[in-house]
TIVOTI-670904 format. One record per residue (C-alpha): x, z, y. Coordinates in nm, 2 decimals. Each point is the difference from the previous one (the first is absolute). Example, Ala and Ser with C-alpha at 12.3 -4.5 7.8 and 13.67 -1.06 7.14 Angstrom:
! residues 2
1.23/0.78/-0.45
0.14/-0.07/0.34
END
This chain:
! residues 603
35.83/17.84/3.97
0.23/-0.21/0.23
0.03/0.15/0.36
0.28/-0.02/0.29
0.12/0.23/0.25
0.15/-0.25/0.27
-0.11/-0.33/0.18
0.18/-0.31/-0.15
0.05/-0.34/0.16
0.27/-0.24/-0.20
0.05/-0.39/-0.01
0.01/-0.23/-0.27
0.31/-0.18/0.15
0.18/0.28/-0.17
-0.08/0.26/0.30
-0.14/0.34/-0.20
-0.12/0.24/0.32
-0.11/0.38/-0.07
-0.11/0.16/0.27
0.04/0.37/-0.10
0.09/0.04/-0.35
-0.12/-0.23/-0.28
-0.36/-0.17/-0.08
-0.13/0.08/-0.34
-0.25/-0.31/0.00
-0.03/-0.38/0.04
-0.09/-0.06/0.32
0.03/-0.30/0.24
-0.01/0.08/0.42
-0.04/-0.19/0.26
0.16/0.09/0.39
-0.16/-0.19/0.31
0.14/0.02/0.31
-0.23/-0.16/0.31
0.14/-0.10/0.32
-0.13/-0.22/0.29
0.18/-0.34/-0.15
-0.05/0.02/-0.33
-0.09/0.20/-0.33
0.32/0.07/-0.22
-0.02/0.11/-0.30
0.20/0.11/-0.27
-0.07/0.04/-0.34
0.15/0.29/-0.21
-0.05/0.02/-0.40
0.12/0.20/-0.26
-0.06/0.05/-0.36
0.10/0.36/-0.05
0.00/0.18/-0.31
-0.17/0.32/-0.15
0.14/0.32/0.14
0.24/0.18/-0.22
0.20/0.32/0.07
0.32/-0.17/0.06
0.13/0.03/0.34
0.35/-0.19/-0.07
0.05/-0.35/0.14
0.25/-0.24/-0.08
0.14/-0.23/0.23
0.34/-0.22/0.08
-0.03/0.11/0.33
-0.16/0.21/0.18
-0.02/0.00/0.40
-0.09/0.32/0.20
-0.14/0.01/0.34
-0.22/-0.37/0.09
0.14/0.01/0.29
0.11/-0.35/0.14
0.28/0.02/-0.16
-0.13/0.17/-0.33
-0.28/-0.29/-0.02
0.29/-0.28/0.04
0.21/0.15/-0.25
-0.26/-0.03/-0.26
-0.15/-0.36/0.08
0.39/-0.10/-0.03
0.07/0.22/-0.31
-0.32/-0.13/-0.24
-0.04/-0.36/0.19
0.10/-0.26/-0.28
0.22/0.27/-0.16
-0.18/0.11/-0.29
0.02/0.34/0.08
-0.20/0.29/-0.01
-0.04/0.17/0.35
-0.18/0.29/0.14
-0.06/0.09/0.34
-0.12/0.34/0.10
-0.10/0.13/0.35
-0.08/0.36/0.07
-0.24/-0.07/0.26
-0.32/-0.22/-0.04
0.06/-0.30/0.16
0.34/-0.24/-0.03
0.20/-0.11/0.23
0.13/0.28/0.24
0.09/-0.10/0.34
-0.08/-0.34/-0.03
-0.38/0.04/-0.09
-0.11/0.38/0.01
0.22/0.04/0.25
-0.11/-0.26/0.23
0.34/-0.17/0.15
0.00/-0.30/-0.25
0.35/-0.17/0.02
0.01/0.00/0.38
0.32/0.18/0.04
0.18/-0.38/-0.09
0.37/0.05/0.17
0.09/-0.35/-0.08
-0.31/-0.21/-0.12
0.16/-0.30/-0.17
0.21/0.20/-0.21
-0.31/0.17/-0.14
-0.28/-0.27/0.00
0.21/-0.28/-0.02
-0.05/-0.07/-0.37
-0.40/0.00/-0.13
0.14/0.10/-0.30
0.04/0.38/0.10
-0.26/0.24/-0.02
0.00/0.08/0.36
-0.01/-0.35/0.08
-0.29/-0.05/-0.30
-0.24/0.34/0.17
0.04/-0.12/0.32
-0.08/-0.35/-0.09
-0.30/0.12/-0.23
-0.10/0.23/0.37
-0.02/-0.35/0.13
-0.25/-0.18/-0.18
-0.24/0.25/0.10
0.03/-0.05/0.35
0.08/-0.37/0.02
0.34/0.01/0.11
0.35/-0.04/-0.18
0.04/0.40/-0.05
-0.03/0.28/0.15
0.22/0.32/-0.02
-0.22/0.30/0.08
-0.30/-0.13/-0.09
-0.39/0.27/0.00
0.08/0.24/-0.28
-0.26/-0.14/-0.23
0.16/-0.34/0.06
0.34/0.15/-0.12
-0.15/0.17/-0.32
-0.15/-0.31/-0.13
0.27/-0.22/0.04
0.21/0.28/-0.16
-0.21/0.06/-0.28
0.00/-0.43/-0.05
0.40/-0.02/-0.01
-0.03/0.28/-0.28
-0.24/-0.20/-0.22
0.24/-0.32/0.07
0.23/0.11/-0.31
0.03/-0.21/-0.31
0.23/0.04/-0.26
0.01/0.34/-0.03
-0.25/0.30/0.03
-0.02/0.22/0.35
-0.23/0.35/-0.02
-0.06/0.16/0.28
-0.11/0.40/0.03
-0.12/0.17/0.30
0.01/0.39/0.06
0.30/0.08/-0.22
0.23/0.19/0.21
0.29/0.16/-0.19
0.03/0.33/-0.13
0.14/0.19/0.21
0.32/0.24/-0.12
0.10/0.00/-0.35
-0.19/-0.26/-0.25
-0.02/-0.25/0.24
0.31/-0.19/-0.08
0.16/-0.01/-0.36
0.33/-0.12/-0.05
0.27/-0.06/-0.28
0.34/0.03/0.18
-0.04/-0.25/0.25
-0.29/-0.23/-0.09
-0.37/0.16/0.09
-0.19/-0.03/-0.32
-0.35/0.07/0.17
-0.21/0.11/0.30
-0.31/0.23/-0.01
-0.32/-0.01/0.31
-0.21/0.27/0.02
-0.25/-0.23/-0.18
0.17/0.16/-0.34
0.17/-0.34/-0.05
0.35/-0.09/-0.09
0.15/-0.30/0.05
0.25/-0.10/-0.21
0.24/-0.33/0.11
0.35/-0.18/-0.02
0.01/-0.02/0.36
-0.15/0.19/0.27
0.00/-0.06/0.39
-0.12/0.23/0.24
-0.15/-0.15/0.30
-0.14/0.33/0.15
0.02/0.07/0.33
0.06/0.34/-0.09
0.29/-0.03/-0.28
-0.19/0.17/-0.24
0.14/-0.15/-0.31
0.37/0.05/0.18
-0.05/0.33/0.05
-0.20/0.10/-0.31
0.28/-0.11/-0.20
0.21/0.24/0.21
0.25/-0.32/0.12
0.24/0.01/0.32
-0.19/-0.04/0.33
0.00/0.10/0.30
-0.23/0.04/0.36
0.01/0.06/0.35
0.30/-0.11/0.21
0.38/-0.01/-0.08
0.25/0.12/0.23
0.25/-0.24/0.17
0.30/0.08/-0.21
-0.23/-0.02/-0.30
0.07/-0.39/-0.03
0.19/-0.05/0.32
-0.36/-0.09/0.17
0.03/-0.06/0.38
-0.43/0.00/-0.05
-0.01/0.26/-0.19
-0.11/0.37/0.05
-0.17/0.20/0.31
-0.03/-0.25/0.30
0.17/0.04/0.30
-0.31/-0.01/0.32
-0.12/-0.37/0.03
-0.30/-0.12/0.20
-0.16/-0.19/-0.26
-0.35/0.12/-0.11
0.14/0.36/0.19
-0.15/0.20/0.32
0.18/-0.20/0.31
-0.19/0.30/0.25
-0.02/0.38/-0.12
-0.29/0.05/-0.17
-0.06/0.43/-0.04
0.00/0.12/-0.34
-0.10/0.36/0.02
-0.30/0.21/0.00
0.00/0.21/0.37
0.11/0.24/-0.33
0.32/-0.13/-0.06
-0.12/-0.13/-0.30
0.04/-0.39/-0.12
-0.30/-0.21/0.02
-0.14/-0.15/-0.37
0.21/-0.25/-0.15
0.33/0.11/0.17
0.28/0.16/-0.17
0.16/0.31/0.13
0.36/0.01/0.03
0.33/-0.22/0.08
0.09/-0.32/-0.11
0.27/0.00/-0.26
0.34/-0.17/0.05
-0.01/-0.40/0.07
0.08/-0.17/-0.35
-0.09/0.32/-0.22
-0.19/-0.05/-0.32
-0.34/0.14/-0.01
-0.37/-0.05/-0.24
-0.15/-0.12/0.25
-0.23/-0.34/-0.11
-0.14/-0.23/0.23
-0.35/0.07/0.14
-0.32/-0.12/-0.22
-0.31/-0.13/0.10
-0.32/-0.22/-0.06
0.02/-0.38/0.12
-0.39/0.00/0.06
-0.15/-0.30/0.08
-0.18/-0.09/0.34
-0.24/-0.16/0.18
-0.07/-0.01/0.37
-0.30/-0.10/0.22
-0.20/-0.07/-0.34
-0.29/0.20/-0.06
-0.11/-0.20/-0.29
0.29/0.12/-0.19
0.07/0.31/0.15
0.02/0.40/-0.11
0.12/0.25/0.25
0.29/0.21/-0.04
-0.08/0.34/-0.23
-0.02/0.29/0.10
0.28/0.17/-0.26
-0.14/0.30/-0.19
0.16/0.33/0.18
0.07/-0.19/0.32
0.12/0.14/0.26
0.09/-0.14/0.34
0.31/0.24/0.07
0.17/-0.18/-0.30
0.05/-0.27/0.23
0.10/0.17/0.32
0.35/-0.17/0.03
-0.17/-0.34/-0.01
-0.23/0.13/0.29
0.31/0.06/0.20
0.19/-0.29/-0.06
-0.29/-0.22/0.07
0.07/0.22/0.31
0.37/-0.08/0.12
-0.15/-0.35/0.00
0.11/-0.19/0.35
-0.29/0.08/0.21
0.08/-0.31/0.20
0.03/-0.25/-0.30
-0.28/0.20/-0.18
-0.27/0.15/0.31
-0.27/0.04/-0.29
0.21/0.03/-0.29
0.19/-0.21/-0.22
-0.16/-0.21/-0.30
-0.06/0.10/-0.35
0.27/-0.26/-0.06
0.25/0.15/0.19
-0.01/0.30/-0.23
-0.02/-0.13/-0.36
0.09/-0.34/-0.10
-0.31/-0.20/-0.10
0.11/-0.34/-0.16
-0.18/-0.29/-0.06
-0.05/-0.06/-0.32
0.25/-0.30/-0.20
0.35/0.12/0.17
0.20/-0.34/0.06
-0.34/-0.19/-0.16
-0.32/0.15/0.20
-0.34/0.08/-0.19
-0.23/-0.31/0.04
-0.34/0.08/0.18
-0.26/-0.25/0.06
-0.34/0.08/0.16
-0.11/0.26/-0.23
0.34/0.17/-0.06
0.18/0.18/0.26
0.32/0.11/-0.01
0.14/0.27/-0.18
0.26/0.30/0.10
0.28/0.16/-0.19
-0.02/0.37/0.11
0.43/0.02/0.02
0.19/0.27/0.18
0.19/-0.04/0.31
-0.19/-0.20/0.25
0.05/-0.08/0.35
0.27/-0.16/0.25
-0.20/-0.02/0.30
0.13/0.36/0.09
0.37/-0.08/-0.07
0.01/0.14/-0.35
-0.12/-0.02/-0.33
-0.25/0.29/-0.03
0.17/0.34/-0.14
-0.35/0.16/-0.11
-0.20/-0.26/-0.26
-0.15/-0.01/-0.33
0.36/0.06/-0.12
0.05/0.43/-0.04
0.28/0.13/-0.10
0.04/0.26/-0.25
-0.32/-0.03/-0.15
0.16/-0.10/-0.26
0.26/0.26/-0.06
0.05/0.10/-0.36
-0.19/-0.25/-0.15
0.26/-0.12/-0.24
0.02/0.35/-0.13
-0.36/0.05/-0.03
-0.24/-0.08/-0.27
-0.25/-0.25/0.02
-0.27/0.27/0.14
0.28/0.09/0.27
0.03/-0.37/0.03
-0.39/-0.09/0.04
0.01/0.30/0.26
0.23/-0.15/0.17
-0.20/-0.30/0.02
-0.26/0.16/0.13
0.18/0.19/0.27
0.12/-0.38/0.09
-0.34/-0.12/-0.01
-0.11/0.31/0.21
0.23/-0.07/0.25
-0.05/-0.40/0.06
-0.43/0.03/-0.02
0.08/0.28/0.27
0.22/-0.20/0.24
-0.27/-0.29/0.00
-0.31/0.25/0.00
0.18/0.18/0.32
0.10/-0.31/0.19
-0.39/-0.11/-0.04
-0.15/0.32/0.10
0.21/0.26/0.12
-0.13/0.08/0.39
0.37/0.08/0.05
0.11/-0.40/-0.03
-0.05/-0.21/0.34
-0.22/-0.29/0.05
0.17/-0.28/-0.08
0.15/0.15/-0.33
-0.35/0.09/-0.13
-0.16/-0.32/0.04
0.28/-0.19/-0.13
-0.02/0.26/-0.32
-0.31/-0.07/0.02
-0.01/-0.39/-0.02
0.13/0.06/-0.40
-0.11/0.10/-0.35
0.04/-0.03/-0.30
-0.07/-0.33/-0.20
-0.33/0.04/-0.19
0.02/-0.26/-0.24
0.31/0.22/-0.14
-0.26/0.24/-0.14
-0.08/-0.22/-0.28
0.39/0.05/-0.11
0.10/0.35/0.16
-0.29/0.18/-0.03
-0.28/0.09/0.24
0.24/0.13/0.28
0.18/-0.32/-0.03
0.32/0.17/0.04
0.35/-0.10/-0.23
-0.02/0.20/-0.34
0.37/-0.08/-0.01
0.26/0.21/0.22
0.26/-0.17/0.19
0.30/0.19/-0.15
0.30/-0.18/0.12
0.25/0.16/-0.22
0.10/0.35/-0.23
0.21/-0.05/-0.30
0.25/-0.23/-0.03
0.22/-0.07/-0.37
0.32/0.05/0.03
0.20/-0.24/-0.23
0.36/-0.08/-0.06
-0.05/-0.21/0.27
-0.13/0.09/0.32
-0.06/-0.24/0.32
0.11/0.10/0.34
0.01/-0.11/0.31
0.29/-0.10/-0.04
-0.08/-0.24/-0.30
-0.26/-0.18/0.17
0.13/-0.31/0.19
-0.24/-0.27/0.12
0.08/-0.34/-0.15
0.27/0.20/-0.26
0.01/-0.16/-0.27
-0.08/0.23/-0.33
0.04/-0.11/-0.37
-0.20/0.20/-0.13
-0.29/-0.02/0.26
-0.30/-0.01/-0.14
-0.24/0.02/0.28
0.01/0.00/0.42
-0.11/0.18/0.26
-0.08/-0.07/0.39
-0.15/0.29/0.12
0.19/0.19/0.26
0.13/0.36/0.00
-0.33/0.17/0.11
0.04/0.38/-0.03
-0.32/0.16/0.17
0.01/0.37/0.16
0.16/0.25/-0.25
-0.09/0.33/0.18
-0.14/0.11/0.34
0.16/0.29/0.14
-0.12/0.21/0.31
0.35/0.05/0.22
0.04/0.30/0.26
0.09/-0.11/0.38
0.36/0.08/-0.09
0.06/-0.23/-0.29
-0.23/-0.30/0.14
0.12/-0.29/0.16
-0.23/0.04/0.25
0.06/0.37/0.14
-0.34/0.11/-0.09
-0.13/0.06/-0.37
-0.16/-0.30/-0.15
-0.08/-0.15/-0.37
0.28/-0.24/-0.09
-0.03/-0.22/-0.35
0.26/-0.08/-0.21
0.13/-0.21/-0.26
-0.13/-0.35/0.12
0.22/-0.31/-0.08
-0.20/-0.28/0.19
0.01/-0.31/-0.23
0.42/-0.03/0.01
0.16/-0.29/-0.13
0.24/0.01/-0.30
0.33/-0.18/0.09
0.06/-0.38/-0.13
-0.17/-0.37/0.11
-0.40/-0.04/-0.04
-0.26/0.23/-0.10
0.04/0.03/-0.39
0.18/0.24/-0.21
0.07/-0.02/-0.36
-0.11/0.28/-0.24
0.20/0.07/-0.29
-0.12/0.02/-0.35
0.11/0.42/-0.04
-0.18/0.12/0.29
-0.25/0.00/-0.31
0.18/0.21/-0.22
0.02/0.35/-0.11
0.34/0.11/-0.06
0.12/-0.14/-0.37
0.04/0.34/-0.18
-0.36/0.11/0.14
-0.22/-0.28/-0.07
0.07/-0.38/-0.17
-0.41/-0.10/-0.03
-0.09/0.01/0.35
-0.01/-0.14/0.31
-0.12/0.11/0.32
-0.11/-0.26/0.29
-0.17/0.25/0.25
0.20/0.31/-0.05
0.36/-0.23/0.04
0.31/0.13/0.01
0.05/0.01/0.37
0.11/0.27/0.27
-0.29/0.06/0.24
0.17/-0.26/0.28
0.00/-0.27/-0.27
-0.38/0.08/-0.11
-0.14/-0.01/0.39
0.07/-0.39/-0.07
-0.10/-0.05/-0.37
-0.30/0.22/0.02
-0.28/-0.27/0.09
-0.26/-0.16/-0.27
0.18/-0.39/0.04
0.34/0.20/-0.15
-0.20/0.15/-0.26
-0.16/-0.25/-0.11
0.33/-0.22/-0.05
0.19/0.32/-0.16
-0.33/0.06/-0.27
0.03/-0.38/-0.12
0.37/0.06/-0.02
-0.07/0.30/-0.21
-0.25/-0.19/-0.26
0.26/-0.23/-0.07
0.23/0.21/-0.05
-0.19/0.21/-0.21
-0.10/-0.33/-0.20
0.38/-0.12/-0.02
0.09/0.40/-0.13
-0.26/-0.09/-0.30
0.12/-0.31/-0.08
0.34/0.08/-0.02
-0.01/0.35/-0.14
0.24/0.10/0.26
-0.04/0.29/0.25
-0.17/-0.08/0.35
0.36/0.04/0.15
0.13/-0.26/-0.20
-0.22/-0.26/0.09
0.13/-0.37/0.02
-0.02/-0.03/0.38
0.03/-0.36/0.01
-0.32/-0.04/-0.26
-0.17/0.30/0.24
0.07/-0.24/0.34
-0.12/-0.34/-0.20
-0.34/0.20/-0.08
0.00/0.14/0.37
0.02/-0.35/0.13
-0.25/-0.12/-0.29
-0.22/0.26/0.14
0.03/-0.12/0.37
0.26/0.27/0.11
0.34/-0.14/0.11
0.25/0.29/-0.08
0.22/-0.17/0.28
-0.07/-0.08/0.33
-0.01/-0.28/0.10
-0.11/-0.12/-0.36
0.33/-0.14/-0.16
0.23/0.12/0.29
0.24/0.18/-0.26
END
């Protein structure tokens, strides 16, 4: 009798897609997706065959984590190659920040020298987002918008076979990663799979495959001295996204209020775990009941959680602010596109990116947002149950802040009907979920490889000229809030206790000409005696200053189609991935879209 224990969707442009484990029957699926415009559809088949006990797949490559990056890296590895490539996500949908997570490719930096070439894959998805709406492209498109056109740039590949597998995280500890010396031989998921490949790159956000196979890496911050860092470390006090009036953070106890550490700040430029704050990027609607839900209620709420937000709405300027400053002014709320804006028409209103530090019209970025610190403490260390409680704590706190803000009694007039004016974009139910909240956490960074080679900030020049760049990057240094601290009367600047944030570095420029900086071909590497059949495009090989500018989805997305090459060229030559022809690795880059250089051809 022929049964199956998963969904399956696959492609007969050489796409295979198993959501779950495998599909023990011939079966062909359709996916619809209705909007307003238009009907898009896209056709998935597969042929699979009988189910047998084997659990062992065979692949050239295999990429973990479809992530922006991960999902590059495989179009680029199996596209016209010949090759046999797997990709693998632990969760159940693809394409991490970019799609789950709601932010699309808005975080640009530099525009040209990521969309100028149709030829790319971020130029490709956002093109793709586009056609939908009637425009050229679009770079944070409606999350079903985003899946589709994700899902059609996967079933683009020909000459050479793609399968895609949802819900296979890694075993966790010993088993998941087998190696010979230096080359992994396989991977197992909890599915009872193993994976067996030539070349494997993990695209995980988490590093899983970098730290199951027990490699170099790293988190948290290093000193100064560490690298000879002037950015590096514990923060002196700066005013960006911090508390510019006291703001109490005791109990009449003496205790600290929620979400306050207890204690002093360590010495400025010492080396800590601390990792930057996560979050959700939810997305919003305002004065559109149509497409509306209200703010949850989180399970186990409870208003006191949120008492240091009551009293910095508070030490507002009663003058500037008589009844209260504006939903805005505490948390940022975006429109949605970054430098190209979300088109609305008639029927379609704008949408909001739920970001963290709003405001301006009180002199300061906001100091309390969406944006927590140490939530997230000891989540590299964890295991994926500490992790997903982590998450939740996260999501806890974010559907608490918004719930408060739109009903607490304690929040003044003008601040609840501005709170009030938002929610939460219905039409993302149909990808998210009935809550229509992100099933993807905004976790802006934990491990990080360390290779033989590890960039600095002192390796980074804009307009620097590297040989073996592979990729760019325009994003700032943006290092959000790594700790809030409460501080007696006599260590605050102020005289009288108050909560104080640390750690921010509010987007600083690297030194050099323009915008862009090159990024080198090892930041990809595990150390050569470690590891020799993987490369790593998320997790780089960076110290924490490096990775508040290479951390955003446009980056990623360049690094994964660097990685797929050179996981292709590592086939093809039978050499190591650290021996790589760099010059054949930039020709493919640029074949691909991605000048290595910047401007193209400037070295």
């Amino acid at each position: 009798m022929l049964q199956h224990d998963s969904k399956l969707f696959a492609s007969t442009s050489g796409l295979s897609v198993f959501l779950g484990r495998r599909l023990a029957m011939q079966q062909t699926i359709g996916r619809r997706v209705s909007t307003e415009r238009s009907t898009l559809v896209v056709l998935l088949f597969l042929i699979a065959s009988a189910a047998t006990d084997e659990t062992a797949y065979n692949y050239d490559v295999v990429v973990y984590g479809a992530t922006p990056a991960g999902c590059s890296a495989a179009i680029i590895a199996a596209n016209g190659t010949g090759l046999r490539v797997a990709l693998l996500e632990p969760s159940s949908r693809i394409g991490g920040m970019m799609v789950p997570g709601g932010i699309g490719l808005r975080d640009t930096g530099d525009f040209d020298s990521i969309f100028n070439d149709t030829r790319s894959v971020a130029r490709k998805w956002i093109d793709l987002n586009g056609v939908h709406y009637g425009v050229p492209y679009v770079l944070q498109p409606d999350v079903v918008i985003g899946n589709v056109s994700l899902w059609t740039l996967l079933q683009s590949i020909a000459g050479g076979t793609l399968d895609v597998f949802t819900s296979e995280p890694l075993v966790e500890g010993p088993g998941g990663v087998t190696k010979d010396g230096t080359t992994i031989k396989s991977i197992a998921t909890t599915s009872g799979s193993s994976w067996v490949a030539a070349q494997f790159i993990d695209a995980s956000y988490d590093g899983d495959i970098v730290v199951g196979a027990n490699l170099s890496y790293t988190y948290g911050r290093e000193s100064r001295a560490a690298y000879n860092e002037t950015l590096a470390g514990v923060q002196p006090f700066n005013r960006f996204q911090n508390f510019l009036v006291p703001v109490d953070p005791y109990w009449p106890d003496g205790s600290v209020l929620p979400y306050i550490e207890d204690g002093e700040l360590p010495p400025v430029g010492s080396a800590d775990s601390k990792l930057m704050p996560f979050s959700y990027r939810a997305c919003l609607v305002q004065n559109d009941p149509t497409n509306e839900l209200r703010f949850p209620e989180p399970p186990n709420y409870n208003a006191s959680d949120f008492t240091l937000l009551s009293r910095y709405i508070a030490s507002f300027d009663r003058v500037k602010f008589p009844k209260g400053p504006a939903m805005g002014d505490l948390i940022g709320i975006l429109t949605y596109g970054g430098p190209v804006r979300y088109p609305t028409n008639a029927s379609r209103t704008m949408r909001y990116d739920l970001c963290e530090g709003g405001g301006g019209t009180n002199g300061q970025t906001s100091p309390v947002t969406t944006d927590q610190p140490d939530i997230n403490d000891g989540y590299v260390t964890t295991n994926r149950a500490g992790k997903a409680a982590i998450a939740a704590a996260v999501t806890y706190y974010v559907q608490g802040m918004l719930y408060f803000l739109q009903n607490d009694p304690s929040v003044p007039a003008a601040t609840h009907d501005s709170a009030n004016s938002y929610g939460l974009c219905k039409d993302a139910a149909a990808y998210w979920g009935e809550e229509a909240w992100p099933t993807q956490l905004y976790n802006r960074e934990g491990v990080r490889l360390i290779g033989d080679y590890v960039a600095t900030q002192n390796n980074v020049v804009r307009g620097e000229c590297q040989p073996d760049s592979v990729a760019t990057s325009s994003w700032t240094i943006d290092i959000h809030p790594m700790r809030r601290v409460a501080l007696p009367a006599s260590k605050s600047p102020y005289g009288v206790a108050t909560a104080l944030n640390e750690g921010q570095v509010g987007f600083e420029r690297f030194p050099g000409n323009g915008s862009v900086w090159e990024l080198r071909y090892p930041i990809m590497l595990p150390k050569r005696l470690e590891a020799t059949n993987l490369l790593v495009p998320v997790c780089a090989s960076t110290t924490h200053v490096v990775y508040g500018s290479v951390r955003v989805e446009p980056t990623f997305i360049q690094l994964g189609q660097a990685a797929g090459a050179a996981a292709f060229l590592a086939i093809k030559h039978g050499v190591d991935v650290h021996d790589v022809p760099i010059s054949e690795l930039q020709a493919l880059q640029r074949a691909n879209g991605v000048s290595p250089h910047w401007p193209p051809g400037a070295c």
